[in-house]
C-alpha positions as CSV (number, residue, x, y, z in Angstrom):
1,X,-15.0,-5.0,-23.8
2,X,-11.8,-3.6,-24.7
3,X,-8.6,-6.4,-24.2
4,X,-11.3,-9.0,-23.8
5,X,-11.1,-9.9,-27.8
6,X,-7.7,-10.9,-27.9
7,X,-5.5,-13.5,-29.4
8,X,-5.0,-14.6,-25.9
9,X,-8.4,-13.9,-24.0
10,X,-7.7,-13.3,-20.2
11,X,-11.6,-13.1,-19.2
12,X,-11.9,-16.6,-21.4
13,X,-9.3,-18.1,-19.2
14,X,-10.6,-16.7,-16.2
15,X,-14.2,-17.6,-17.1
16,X,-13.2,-21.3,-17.9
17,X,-15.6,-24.1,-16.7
18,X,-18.6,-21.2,-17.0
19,X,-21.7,-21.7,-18.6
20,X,-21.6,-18.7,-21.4
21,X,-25.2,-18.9,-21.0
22,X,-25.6,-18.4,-17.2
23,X,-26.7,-15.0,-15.9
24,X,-23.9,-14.5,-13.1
25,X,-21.4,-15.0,-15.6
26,X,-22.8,-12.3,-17.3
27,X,-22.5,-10.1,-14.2
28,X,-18.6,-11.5,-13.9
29,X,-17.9,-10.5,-17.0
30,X,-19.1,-7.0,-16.7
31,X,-17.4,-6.2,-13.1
32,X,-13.9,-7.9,-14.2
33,X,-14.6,-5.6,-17.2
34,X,-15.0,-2.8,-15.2
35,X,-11.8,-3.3,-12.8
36,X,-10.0,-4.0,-16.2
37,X,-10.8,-0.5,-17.8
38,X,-10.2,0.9,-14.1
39,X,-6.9,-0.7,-13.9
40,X,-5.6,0.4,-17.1
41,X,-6.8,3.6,-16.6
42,X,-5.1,4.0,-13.4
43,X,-1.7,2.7,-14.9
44,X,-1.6,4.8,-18.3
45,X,-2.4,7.4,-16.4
46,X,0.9,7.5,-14.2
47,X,-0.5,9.6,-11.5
48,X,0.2,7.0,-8.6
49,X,-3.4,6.3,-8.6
50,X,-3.2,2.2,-8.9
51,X,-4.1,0.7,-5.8
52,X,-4.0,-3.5,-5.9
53,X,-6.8,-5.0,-5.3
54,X,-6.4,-6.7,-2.0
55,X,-8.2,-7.9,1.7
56,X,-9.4,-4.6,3.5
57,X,-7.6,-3.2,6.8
58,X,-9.5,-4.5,8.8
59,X,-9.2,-8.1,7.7
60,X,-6.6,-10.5,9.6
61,X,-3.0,-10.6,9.3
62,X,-3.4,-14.3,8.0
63,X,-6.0,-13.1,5.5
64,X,-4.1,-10.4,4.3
65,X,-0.6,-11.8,4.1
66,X,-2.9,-15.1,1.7
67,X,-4.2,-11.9,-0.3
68,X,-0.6,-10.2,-1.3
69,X,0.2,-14.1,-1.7
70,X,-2.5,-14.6,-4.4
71,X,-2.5,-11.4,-6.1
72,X,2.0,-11.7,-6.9
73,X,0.8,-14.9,-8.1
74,X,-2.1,-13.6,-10.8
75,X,0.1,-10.7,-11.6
76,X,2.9,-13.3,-12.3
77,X,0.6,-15.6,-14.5
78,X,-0.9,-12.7,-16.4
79,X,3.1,-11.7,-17.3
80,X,3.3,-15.0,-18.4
81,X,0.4,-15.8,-20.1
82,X,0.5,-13.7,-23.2
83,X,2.1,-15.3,-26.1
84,X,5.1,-12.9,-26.9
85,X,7.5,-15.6,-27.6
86,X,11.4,-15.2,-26.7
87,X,11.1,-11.0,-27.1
88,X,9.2,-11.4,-23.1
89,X,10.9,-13.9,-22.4
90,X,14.0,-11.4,-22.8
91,X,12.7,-8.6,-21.3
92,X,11.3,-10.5,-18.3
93,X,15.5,-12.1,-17.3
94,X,16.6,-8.1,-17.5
95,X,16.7,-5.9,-15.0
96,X,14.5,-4.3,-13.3
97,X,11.3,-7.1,-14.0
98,X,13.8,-10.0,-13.4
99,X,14.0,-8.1,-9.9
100,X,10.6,-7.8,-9.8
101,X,9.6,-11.4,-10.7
102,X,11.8,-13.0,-7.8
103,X,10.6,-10.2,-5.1
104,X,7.2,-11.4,-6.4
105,X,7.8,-14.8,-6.1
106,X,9.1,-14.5,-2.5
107,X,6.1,-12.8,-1.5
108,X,3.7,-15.3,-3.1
109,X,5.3,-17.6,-0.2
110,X,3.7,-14.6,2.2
111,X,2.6,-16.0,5.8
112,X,1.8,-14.0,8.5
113,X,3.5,-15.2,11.6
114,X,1.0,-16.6,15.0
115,X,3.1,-14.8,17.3
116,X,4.5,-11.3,16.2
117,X,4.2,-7.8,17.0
118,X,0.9,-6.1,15.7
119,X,2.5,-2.8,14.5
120,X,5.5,-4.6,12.8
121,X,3.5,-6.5,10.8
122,X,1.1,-3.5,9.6
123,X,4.3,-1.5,9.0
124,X,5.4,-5.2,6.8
125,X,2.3,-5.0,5.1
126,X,2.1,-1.4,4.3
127,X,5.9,-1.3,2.7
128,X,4.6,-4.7,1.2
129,X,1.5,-3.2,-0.8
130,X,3.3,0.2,-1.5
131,X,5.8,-1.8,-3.2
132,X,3.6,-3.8,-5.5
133,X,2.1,-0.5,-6.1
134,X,5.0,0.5,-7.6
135,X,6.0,-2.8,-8.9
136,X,3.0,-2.8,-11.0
137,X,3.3,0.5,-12.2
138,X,6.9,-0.1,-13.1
139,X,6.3,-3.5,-15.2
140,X,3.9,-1.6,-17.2
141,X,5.9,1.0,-18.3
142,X,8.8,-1.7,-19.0
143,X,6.5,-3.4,-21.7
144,X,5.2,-1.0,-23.2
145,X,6.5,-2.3,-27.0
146,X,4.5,-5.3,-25.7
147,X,1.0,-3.5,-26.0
148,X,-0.9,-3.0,-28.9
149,X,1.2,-0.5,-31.1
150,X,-1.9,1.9,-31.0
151,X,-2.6,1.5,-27.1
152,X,0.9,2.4,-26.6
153,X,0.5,5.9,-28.7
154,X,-2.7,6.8,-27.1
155,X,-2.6,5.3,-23.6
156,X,-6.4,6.5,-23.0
157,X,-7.8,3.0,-23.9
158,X,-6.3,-0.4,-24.1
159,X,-6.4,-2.4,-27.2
160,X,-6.4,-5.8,-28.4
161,X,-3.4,-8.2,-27.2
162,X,-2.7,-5.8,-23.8
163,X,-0.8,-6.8,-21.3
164,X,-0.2,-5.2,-18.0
């Protein structure tokens, strides 16, 4: 799988504690394969199409508010998680991403409130996703140099030592 065979292997980390033997890792592996590739696709593609993954609509405000909560927070760990020494580290204090990083940050402290207004907290949540949408879409195109040289000239696949 394409990303997987990295210096720094996300599905490794992610698969940590996993018998390599077991079956249902098997499966793991191939669906956060698949939502990889998907992913990528969506954001080399820069047709708006990227959608977080994240609770449905019809989920709670509590559950939904936890799920923009943990997602900021993977997105954050995955910026950081790739060794790219003090060149990230540089790009990641600059504007816009620095921007980015604290907005994220804030929402990883996302709560929904017991007693509020139905309406104002879909209209919250809506701005909320649209604007990790764009967020995500944004940070990718920032670190572009930070991709494999070839996955940044031909954006159709991603490459060894990706990061998005």
């Amino acid at each position: 799988m394409a990303g997987a065979d990295s210096g720094f292997d996300w599905l490794s980390q992610v698969l940590e504690g996993t018998d390599a033997n077991d079956a249902l890792r098997g499966e793991c592996e191939a669906m956060l394969g698949s939502l990889f590739e998907t992913t990528f696709r969506q954001l080399a593609e820069r047709q708006s199409e990227f959608e977080p993954l994240l609770p449905d609509d019809d989920d709670t405000a509590a559950a939904r508010a936890t799920g923009l909560a943990h997602w900021c927070e993977g997105f954050l760990h995955g910026l950081v998680s790739a060794d790219h020494g003090d060149a990230l580290k540089e790009r990641l204090s600059n504007e816009p991403l620095a921007d980015i990083i604290k907005d994220m940050l804030q929402i990883t402290r996302a709560v929904a409130a017991d007693e509020s207004d139905d309406d104002t907290d879909e209209e919250a949540y809506v701005e909320l996703v649209e604007y990790l949408r764009v967020a995500a879409q944004l940070t990718y195109e920032e670190l572009v140099e930070f991709r494999n040289p070839s996955a940044a000239d031909d954006e159709a696949a991603p490459g060894p030592g990706v990061l998005h």
